[in-house]
C-alpha positions as a printed NumPy array, in Angstrom:
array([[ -5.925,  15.692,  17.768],
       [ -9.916,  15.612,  18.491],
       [-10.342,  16.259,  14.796],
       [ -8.726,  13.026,  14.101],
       [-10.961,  10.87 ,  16.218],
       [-14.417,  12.963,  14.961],
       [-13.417,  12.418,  11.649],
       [-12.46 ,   8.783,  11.936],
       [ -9.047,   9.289,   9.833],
       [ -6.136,   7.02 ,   9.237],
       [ -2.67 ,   8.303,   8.288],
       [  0.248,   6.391,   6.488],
       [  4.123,   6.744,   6.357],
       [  5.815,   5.819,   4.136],
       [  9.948,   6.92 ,   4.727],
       [ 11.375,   5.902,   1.585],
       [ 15.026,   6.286,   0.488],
       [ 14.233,   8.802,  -1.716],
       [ 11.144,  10.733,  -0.09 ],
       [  8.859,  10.399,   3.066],
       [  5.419,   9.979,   2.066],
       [  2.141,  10.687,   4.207],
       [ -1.193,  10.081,   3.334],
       [ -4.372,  10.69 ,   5.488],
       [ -7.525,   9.032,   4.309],
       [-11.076,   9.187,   6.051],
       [-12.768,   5.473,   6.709],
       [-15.791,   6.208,   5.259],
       [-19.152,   4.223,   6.396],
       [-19.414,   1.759,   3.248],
       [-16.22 ,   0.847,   4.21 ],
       [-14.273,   2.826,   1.281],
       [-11.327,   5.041,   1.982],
       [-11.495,   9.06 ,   0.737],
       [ -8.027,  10.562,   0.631],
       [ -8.247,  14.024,   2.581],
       [ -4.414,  14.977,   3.139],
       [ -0.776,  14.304,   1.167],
       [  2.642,  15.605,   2.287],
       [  5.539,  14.857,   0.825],
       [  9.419,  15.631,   1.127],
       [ 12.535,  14.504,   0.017],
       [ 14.148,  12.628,   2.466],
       [ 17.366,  12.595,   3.982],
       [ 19.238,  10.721,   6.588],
       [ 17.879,   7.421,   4.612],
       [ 19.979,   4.292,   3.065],
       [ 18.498,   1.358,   1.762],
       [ 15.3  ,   1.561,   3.782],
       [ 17.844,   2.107,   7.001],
       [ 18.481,   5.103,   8.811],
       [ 21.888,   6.387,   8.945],
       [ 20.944,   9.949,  10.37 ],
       [ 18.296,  10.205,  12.924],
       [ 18.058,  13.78 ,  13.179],
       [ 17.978,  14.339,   9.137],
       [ 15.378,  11.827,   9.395],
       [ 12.959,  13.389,  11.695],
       [ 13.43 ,  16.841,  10.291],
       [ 12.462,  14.955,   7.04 ],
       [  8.943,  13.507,   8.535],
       [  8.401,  16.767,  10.723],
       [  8.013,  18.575,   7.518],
       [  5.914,  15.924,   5.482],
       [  3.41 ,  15.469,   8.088],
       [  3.245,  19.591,   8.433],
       [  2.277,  19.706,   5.139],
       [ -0.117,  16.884,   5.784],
       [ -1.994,  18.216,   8.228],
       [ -1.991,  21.667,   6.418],
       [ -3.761,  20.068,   3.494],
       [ -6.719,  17.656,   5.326],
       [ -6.764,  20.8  ,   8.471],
       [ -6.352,  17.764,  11.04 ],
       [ -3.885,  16.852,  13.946],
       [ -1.673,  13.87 ,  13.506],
       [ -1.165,  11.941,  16.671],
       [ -0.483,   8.084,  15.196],
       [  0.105,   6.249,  11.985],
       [  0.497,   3.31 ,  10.293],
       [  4.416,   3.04 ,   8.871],
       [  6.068,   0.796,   6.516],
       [  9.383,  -0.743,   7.005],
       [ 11.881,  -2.17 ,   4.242],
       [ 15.364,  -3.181,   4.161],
       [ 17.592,  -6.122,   3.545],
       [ 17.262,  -7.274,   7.27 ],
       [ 13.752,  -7.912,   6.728],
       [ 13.331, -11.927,   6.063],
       [ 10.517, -14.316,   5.488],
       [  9.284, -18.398,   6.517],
       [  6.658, -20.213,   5.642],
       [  5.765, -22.149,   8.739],
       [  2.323, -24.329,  10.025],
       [  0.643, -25.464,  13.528],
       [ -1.607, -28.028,  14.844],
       [ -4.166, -28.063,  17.314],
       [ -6.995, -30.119,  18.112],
       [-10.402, -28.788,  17.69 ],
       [-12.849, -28.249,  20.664],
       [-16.518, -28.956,  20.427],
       [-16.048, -30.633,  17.158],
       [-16.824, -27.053,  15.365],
       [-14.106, -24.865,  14.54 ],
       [-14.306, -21.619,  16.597],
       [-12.673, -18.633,  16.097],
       [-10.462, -19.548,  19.086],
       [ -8.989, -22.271,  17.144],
       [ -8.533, -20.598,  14.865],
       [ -6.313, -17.887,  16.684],
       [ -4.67 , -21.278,  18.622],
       [ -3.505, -22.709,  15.468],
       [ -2.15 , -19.258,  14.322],
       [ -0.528, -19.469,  17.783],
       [  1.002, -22.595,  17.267],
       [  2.163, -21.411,  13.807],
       [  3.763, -18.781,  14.862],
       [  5.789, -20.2  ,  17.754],
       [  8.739, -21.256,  16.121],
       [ 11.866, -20.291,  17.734],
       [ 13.002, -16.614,  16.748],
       [ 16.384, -14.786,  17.416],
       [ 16.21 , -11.871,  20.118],
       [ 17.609,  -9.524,  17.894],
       [ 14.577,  -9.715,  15.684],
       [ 11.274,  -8.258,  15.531],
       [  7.674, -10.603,  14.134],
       [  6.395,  -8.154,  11.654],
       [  3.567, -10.32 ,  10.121],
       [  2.068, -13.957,  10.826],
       [ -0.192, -14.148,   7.728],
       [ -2.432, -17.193,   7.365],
       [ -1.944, -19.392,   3.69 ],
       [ -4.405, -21.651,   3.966],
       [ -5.944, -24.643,   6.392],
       [ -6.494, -28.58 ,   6.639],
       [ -8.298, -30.332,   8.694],
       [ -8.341, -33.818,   9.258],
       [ -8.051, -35.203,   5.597],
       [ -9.504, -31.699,   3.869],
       [ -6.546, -29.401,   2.475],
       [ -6.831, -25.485,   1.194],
       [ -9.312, -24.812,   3.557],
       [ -9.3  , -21.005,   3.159],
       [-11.973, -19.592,   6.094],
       [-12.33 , -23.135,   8.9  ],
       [-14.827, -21.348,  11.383],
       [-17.691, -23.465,  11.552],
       [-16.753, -26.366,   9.759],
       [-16.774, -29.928,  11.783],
       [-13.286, -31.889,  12.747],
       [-11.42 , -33.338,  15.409],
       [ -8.027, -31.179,  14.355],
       [ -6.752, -28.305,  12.451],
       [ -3.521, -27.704,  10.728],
       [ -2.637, -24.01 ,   9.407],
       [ -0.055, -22.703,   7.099],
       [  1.164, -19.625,   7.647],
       [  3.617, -16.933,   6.215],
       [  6.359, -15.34 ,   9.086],
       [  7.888, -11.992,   8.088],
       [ 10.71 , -10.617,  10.636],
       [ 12.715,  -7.702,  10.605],
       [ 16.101,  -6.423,  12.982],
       [ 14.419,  -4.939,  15.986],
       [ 17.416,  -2.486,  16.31 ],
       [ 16.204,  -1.25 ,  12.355],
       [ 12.407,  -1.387,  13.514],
       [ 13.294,   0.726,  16.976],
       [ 15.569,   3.471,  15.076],
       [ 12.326,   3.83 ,  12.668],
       [ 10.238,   4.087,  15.548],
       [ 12.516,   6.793,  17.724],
       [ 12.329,   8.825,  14.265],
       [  8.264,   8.96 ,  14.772],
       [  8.162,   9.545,  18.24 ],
       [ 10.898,  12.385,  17.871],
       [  7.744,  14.29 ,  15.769],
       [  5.712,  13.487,  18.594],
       [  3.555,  10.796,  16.798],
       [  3.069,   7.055,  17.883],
       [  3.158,   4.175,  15.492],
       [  0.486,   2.001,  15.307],
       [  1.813,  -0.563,  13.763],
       [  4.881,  -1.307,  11.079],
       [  4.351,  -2.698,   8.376],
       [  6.618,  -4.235,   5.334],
       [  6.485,  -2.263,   2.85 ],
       [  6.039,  -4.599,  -0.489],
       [  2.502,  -6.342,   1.648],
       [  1.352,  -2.596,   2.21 ],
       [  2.065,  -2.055,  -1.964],
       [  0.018,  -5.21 ,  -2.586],
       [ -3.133,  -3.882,  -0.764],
       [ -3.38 ,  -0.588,  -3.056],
       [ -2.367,  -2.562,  -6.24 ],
       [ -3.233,  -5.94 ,  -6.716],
       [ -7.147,  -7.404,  -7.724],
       [ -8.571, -10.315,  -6.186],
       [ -8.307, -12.442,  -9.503],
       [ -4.453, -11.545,  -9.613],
       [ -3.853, -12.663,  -6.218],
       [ -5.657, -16.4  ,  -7.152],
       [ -3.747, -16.878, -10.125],
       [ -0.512, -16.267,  -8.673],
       [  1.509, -12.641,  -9.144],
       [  4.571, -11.111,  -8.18 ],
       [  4.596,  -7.461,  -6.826],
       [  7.958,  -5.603,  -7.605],
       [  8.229,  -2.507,  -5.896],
       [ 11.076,  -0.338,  -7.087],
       [ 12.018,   2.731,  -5.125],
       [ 15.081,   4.383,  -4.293],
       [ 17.021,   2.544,  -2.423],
       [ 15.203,  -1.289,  -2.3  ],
       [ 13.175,  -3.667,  -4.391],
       [ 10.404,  -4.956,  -2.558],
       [  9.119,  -8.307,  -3.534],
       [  6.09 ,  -9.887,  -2.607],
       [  4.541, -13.234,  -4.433],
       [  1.438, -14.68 ,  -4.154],
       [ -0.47 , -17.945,  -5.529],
       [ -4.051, -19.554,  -4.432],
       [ -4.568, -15.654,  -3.198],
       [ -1.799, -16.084,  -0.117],
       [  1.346, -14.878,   0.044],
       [  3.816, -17.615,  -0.343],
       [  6.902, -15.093,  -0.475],
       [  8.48 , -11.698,   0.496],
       [ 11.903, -10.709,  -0.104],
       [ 14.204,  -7.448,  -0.29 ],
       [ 16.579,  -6.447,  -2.534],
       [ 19.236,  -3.644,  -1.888],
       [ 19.865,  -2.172,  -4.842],
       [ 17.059,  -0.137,  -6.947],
       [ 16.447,   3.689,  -8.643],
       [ 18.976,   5.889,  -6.745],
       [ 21.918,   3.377,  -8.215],
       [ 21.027,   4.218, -12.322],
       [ 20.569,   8.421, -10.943],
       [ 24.319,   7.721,  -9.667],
       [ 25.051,   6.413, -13.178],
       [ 23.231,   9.17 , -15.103],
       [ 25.432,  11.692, -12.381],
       [ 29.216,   9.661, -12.849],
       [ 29.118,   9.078, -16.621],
       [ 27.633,  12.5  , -17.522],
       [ 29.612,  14.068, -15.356],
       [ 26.945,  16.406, -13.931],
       [ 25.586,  16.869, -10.328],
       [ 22.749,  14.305,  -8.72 ],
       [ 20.768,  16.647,  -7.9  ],
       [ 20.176,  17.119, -12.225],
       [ 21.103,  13.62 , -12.093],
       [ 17.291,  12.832, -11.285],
       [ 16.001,  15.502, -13.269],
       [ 17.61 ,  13.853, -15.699],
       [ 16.051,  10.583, -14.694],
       [ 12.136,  12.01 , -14.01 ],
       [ 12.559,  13.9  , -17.24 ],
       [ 14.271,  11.901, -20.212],
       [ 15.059,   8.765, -19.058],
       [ 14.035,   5.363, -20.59 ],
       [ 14.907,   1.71 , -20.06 ],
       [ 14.59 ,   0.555, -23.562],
       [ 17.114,   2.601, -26.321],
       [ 14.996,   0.802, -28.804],
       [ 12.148,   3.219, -28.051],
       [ 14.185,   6.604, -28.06 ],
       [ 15.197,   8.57 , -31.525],
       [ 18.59 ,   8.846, -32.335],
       [ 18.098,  12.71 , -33.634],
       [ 16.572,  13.512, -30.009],
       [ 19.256,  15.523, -27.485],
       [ 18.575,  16.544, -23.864],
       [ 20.943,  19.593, -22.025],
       [ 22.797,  17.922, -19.357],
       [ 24.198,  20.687, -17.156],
       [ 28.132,  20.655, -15.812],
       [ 29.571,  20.973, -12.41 ],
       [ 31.784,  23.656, -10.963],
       [ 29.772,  26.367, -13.594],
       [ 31.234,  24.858, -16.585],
       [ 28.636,  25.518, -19.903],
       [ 25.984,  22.462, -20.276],
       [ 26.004,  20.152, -22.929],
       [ 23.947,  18.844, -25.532],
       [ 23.642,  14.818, -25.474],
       [ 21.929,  12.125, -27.051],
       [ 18.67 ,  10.684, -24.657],
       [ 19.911,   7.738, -27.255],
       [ 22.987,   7.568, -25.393],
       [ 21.029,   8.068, -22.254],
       [ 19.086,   5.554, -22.209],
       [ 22.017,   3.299, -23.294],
       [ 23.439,   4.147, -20.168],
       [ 20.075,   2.661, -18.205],
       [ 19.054,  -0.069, -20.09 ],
       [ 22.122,  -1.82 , -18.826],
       [ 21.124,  -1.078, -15.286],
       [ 17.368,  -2.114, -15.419],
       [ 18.76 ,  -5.56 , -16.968],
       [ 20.785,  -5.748, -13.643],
       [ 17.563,  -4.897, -11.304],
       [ 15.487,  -7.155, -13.455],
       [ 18.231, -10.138, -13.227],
       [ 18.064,  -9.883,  -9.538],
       [ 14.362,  -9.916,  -9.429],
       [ 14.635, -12.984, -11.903],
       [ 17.173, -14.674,  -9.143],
       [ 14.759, -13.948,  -6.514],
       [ 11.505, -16.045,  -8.223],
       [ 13.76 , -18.658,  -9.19 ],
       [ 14.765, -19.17 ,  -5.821],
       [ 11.111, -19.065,  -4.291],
       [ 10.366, -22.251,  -6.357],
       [  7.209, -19.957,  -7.581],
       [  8.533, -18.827, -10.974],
       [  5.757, -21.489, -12.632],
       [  3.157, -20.066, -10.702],
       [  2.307, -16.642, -11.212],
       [  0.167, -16.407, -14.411],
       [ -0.74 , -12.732, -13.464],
       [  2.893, -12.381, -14.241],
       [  4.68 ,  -8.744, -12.859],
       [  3.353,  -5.862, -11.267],
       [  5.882,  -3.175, -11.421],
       [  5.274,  -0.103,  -8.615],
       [  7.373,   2.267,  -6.735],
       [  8.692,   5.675,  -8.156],
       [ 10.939,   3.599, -10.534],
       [  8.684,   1.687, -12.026],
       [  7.05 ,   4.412, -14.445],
       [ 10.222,   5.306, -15.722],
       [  9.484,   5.597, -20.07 ],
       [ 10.145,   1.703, -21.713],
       [ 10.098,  -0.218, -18.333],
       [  7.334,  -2.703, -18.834],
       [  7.779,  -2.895, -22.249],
       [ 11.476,  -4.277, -20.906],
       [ 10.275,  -6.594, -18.024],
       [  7.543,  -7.904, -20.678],
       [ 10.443,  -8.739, -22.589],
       [ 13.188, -10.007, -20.33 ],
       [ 10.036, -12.145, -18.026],
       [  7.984, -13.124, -20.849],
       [  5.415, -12.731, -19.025],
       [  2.444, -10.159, -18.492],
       [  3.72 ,  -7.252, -16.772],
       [  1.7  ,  -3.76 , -15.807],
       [  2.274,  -0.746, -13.672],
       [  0.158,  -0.605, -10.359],
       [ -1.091,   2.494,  -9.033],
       [ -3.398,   3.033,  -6.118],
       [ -6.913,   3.202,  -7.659],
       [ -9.042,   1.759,  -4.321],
       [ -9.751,   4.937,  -2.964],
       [-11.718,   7.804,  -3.399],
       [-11.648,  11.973,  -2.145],
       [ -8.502,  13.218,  -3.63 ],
       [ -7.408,   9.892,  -5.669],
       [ -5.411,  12.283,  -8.741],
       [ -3.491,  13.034,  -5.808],
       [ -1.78 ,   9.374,  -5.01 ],
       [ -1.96 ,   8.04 ,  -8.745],
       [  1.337,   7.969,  -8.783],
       [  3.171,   4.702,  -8.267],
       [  5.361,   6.33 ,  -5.727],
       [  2.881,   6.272,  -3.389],
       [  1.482,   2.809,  -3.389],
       [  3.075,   1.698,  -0.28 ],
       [  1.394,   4.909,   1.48 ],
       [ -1.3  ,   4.405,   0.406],
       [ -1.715,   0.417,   0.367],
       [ -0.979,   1.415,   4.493],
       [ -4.227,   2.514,   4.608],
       [ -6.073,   0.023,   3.377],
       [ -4.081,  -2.505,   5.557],
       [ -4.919,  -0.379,   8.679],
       [ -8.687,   0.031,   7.234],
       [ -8.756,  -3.935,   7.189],
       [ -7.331,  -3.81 ,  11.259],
       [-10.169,  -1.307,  12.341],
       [-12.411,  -3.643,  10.351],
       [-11.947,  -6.704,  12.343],
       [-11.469,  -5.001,  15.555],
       [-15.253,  -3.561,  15.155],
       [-16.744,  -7.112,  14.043],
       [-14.695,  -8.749,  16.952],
       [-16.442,  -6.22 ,  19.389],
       [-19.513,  -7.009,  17.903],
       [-19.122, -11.177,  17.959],
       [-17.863, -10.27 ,  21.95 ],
       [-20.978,  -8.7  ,  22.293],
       [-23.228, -11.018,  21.034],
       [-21.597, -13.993,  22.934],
       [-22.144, -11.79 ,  26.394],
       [-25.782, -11.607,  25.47 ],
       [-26.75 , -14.731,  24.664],
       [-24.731, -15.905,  27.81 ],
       [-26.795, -13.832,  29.555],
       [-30.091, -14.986,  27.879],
       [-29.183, -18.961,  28.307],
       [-28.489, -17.703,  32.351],
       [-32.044, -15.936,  32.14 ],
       [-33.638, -19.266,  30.762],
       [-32.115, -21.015,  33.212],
       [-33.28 , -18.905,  36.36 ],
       [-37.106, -18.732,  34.789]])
């Protein structure tokens, strides 16, 4: 556990549908992130970003972390976790508060947050995020950073992202079952954004589609805030049940089959190619067309991309990200994907991988780890603005003390 704290580290979780992710980076002193630790393993007891099977679950993250701290030779004592799920919700809501000494403060800044934040909220959820869009005050709109600035009041709009506590507190008993204390949750599609997305992309307005097992995790942004989240049940795991019912072969090969062969546009595969597709109950395998398997997909990915379709629509945001799509998540660099969104969006569409870090980056290149990842950069951030608050608490004690010297003398 000591090794932890000399080595300043950081550790994210990531417990996916499909795997549990961890990721340990070291905060290094230009303020960069080294990767120094992955463990991975498939995980079980999951359902849609819900656990159905505590006990699967924490025999799942026992043995990802394990192989975590084997790699990075560290202790693991807390982490920063994601949290997905169709329970989790969004609102876009704002406060006012008048402004004291004329000057905007950070205090204000945190009251009109406050105030923001205080709309009424059911008991049987959980406030994940309060994330500030943008400021106004008096006349002056889009205010981005108020502190300093002159005024009599302040408005702020402001992004609320919930979750069902009971879903939050299951996660939770899952980490503290492996002895290890969560930091702080996070939703999983914001955490993806953090690893992924440029500065520029977040201005002009994009839309970050992460794809994993069991959920499609949606997060939009325009004027570089986030104006929407959303989650969508259905993602990867449903076209491996496909590949499994129509071929007639076991999941397990299922998502060989998947990893392996599969892609989302037929127009892309050769006719003359064939794949063996092994048999339950030790019947012989069989030879089939990947033409014939990726008619099988294309299908499904029209499905996943009509719901994310549904999803902008509905935001009122579809006119507003020129960035277009970035597609992450372990099903997002499936073969003929983009190529597909590009066409069904027309719009610009890429993959995003995690490329802010440094240490052992080839290790988390894949999109599958994003959210992991993007964790530590969020938690990076937290430490961030917890050492410059110490330091602005500091320098307001002294020069209380030195206008209480002047005084005396």
């Amino acid at each position: 556990m000591s090794k932890v704290i000399d080595r300043n580290l950081i550790v994210g979780l990531d417990i996916g549908t499909s795997q549990v992710k961890a990721v340990v980076g070291e905060l290094l002193e230009d303020g960069d992130i080294s990767i120094v630790g992955v463990g991975t393993h498939a995980a079980r007891g999951m359902d849609k970003g819900g656990v159905n099977d505590l006990n699967l679950v924490v025999q799942s993250v026992k043995r990802a972390v394990e192989e975590l701290e084997l790699m990075a030779d560290c202790r693991v004592s807390s982490v920063f976790m994601s949290i997905s799920g169709r329970h989790v919700q969004c609102q876009n809501e704002s406060g006012m508060v008048p402004i004291n000494n004329k000057e905007v403060t950070q205090d204000d800044v945190d009251n009109v947050i406050h105030a923001a934040r205080s709309v009424p909220i059911a008991a049987e959820r959980r406030l994940l995020h309060v994330l500030p869009q943008e400021y106004t005050i008096d006349v002056q709109e889009g205010i981005k950073n108020p502190i300093g600035m002159s005024g009599v009041r302040m408005e702020a709009e402001a992004h609320i992202i919930t979750c069902a506590d009971d879903m939050a507190k299951n996660l939770v008993k899952c980490i503290e079952r492996c002895e290890l204390t969560a930091d702080h949750m996070i939703f999983s599609a914001l955490a993806s954004s953090y690893a992924v997305l440029t500065d520029d992309e977040k201005e002009l307005g994009v839309c970050v589609v992460d794809i994993g097992g069991g959920t499609i995790d949606m997060v939009l942004y325009t004027d570089g805030a986030i104006r929407h989240t959303a989650v969508i049940p259905v993602a990867g795991n449903q076209i491996t049940s496909d590949i499994a019912k129509i071929f007639r072969t076991p999941i397990s090969h299922a998502e060989e089959i998947k990893i392996n062969y599969a892609c989302a546009l037929r127009d892309m595969v050769s006719m003359e190619e064939n794949i063996e597709v092994p048999s339950v109950g030790g019947r012989p395998s069989r030879s089939l067309s990947r033409h014939t398997l990726a008619e099988v997909i294309e299908p499904r990915y029209q499905e996943l991309f009509e719901l994310v379709h549904r999803e902008i629509r509905n935001s009122g945001l579809g006119e507003q990200i020129a960035a277009g799509l970035v597609l992450t998540g372990g099903s997002s660099k499936m073969e003929g994907a983009v190529e597909f969104a590009e066409e069904f969006f027309q719009m610009p569409v890429r993959v995003g991988r995690a490329t802010k870090v440094k240490g052992l980056s080839e290790y988390v290149e894949d999109p599958a780890f994003s959210t992991a990842v993007g964790l530590l950069h969020y938690g990076n951030e937290m430490a961030q603005a917890k050492n410059t608050n110490k330091n602005k608490a500091g320098e307001s004690v002294w020069q209380r003390l030195q206008s209480w010297f002047k005084g005396e003398f």
